[in-house]
Steps between C-alpha positions, in 0.01 A plus 500: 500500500619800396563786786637804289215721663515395851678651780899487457559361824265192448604466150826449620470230756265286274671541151871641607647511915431684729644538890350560790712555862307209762792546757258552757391152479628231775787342503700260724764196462592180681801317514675250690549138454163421569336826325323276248351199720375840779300683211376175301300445836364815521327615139315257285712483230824207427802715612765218494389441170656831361855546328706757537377755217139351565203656693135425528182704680400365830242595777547509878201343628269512860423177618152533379687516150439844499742788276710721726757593207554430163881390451723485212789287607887525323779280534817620435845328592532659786123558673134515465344850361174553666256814351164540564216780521624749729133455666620146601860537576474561864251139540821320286738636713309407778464192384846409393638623880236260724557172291862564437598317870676183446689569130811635377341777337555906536229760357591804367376789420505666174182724401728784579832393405366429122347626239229367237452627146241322268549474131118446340463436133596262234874636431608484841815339372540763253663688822717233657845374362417147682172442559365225711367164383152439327304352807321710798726560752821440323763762637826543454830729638544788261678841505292848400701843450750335710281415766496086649113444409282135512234465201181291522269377233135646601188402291472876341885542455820506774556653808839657616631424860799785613611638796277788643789735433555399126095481404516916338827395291358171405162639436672810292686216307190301369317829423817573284476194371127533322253440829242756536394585883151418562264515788350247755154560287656384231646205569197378703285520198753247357507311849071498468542385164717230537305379785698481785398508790652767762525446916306794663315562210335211334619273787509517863493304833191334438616352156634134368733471258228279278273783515774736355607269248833456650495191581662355152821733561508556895407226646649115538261195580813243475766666767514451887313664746429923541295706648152487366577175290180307613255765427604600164525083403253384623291773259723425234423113542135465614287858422528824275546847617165720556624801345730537173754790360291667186548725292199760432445674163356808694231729287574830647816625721439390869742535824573168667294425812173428340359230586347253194198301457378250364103569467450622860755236651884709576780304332794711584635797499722734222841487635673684236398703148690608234407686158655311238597602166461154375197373677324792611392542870651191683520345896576195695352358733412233760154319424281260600541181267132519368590843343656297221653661192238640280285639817345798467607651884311888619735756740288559807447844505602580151331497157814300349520123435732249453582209303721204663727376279822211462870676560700656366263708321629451148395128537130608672449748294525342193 
């Protein structure tokens, strides 16, 4: 689809790449001989099974199999890179300090000491002499205007890793380079687009990772025991979830917080909007699993309506 006409800054992290600064999000390490065998017993994804230059999503679970962050895990040769929302980055840490008792492990702190750029757009790589392999997650040691930098593959392009101090030359380097700035709007309309889910917006502490959708990518059913592990099996095994991640092909702008229904019945709630060039006004949310994709949903206390649909929206909207 041709976006000549749109805004540049869109236009540039769908067709081109774009960069956005997310230092403020969490970020924390482990290491020690027993760094790997500590965290694989804490979030819900396979830790040990990771290589160095590997990484996967995980979630750090309640008992009740409940969401208290959303994790994306890296293994490097020397530790395991931790970020998260910076919503949930205090309930991780908290985490990581009570259960730590009993293994070589040390936690560090790093949401400070680095930064976090985020290339968005198809020719991320255009930017990077040595960009990091094909899968999500990949990452690799690099160099940027000098500066010691760690790469990741992300599913809308690659993120940049630095120290705090060297995030304005780094970020001056890739804007040399071809990347045009752009704006947390911006590159949520891509995140709403693409479908993925977001903790403290889409998600929160009464969620499951099935009802997310995470459960393909964050979540092990084969690996030893974690927190949460029987709750979010046994509903993998034996049930479904009640309530789904949609998409909603919106017919008017609306601010998230509405809640939907389905005749009279409430479904959910809008947890996020965005006005997309490509598919017009556009949110996620949280339903019930009988507003299946094709309902027809109303926004209490608005004239608006919305239609559920499959994600990502260029395969529901189809």
């Amino acid at each position: 689809m041709a976006l000549a006409t749109v805004d540049p800054q869109y236009r540039a992290a769908a067709e081109d790449v774009a960069l956005l600064d997310r230092s403020q999000a969490g970020k924390l390490a482990l290491s020690g001989p027993q760094a790997i065998a500590f965290l694989d017993s804490v979030l819900s994804n396979d830790v040990s099974a990771l290589s160095a230059g590997s990484g996967q999503e995980a979630a750090l679970l309640t008992h009740n199999g409940r969401m208290l962050a959303q994790v994306r895990v890296l293994r490097s040769e020397e530790e395991l890179l931790l970020d998260t929302e910076r919503v949930a980055l205090q309930a991780l840490f908290d985490a990581l300090q009570q259960f730590r008792l009993g293994y070589d492990a040390e936690l560090h702190k790093r949401t400070l000491q680095c930064g976090l750029l985020s290339l968005i757009g198809p020719a991320a790589e255009r930017v990077l002499a040595t960009p990091p392999g094909p899968a999500e997650h990949d990452h690799l040691a690099a160099s940027l205007a000098g500066r010691p930098v760690r790469l990741v593959r992300t599913d809308l392009g690659v993120d940049v890793l630095c120290a705090s101090e060297d995030t304005e030359a780094v970020n001056a380097a890739l804007l040399a380079a071809g990347a045009r700035a752009i704006d947390e709007t911006t590159a949520e309309t891509l995140r709403i687009e693409r479908g993925r889910p977001r903790f403290g917006v889409e998600m929160d502490e009464s969620t499951m990772p099935q009802e997310a959708g995470l459960h393909e990518r964050a979540v092990s059913y084969t690996k030893g025991c974690y927190i949460g592990q029987e709750t979010v099996a046994r509903l993998y095994w034996k049930g479904r979830p009640n309530r789904h991640l949609r998409g909603l092909a919106l017919s008017q702008p609306v601010s998230p917080g509405r809640e939907l229904l389905l005749g009279e019945r409430p479904v959910g709630t809008l947890a996020s909007f965005a006005a997309s060039p490509r598919f017009g006004p556009i949110g996620l949310a949280l339903v019930r699993r009988e507003a299946e994709p094709g309902a027809r949903l109303t926004l209490a206390g608005h004239d608006g309506t919305a239609t559920v649909v499959e994600l990502p929206f260029a395969t529901g909207l189809v």
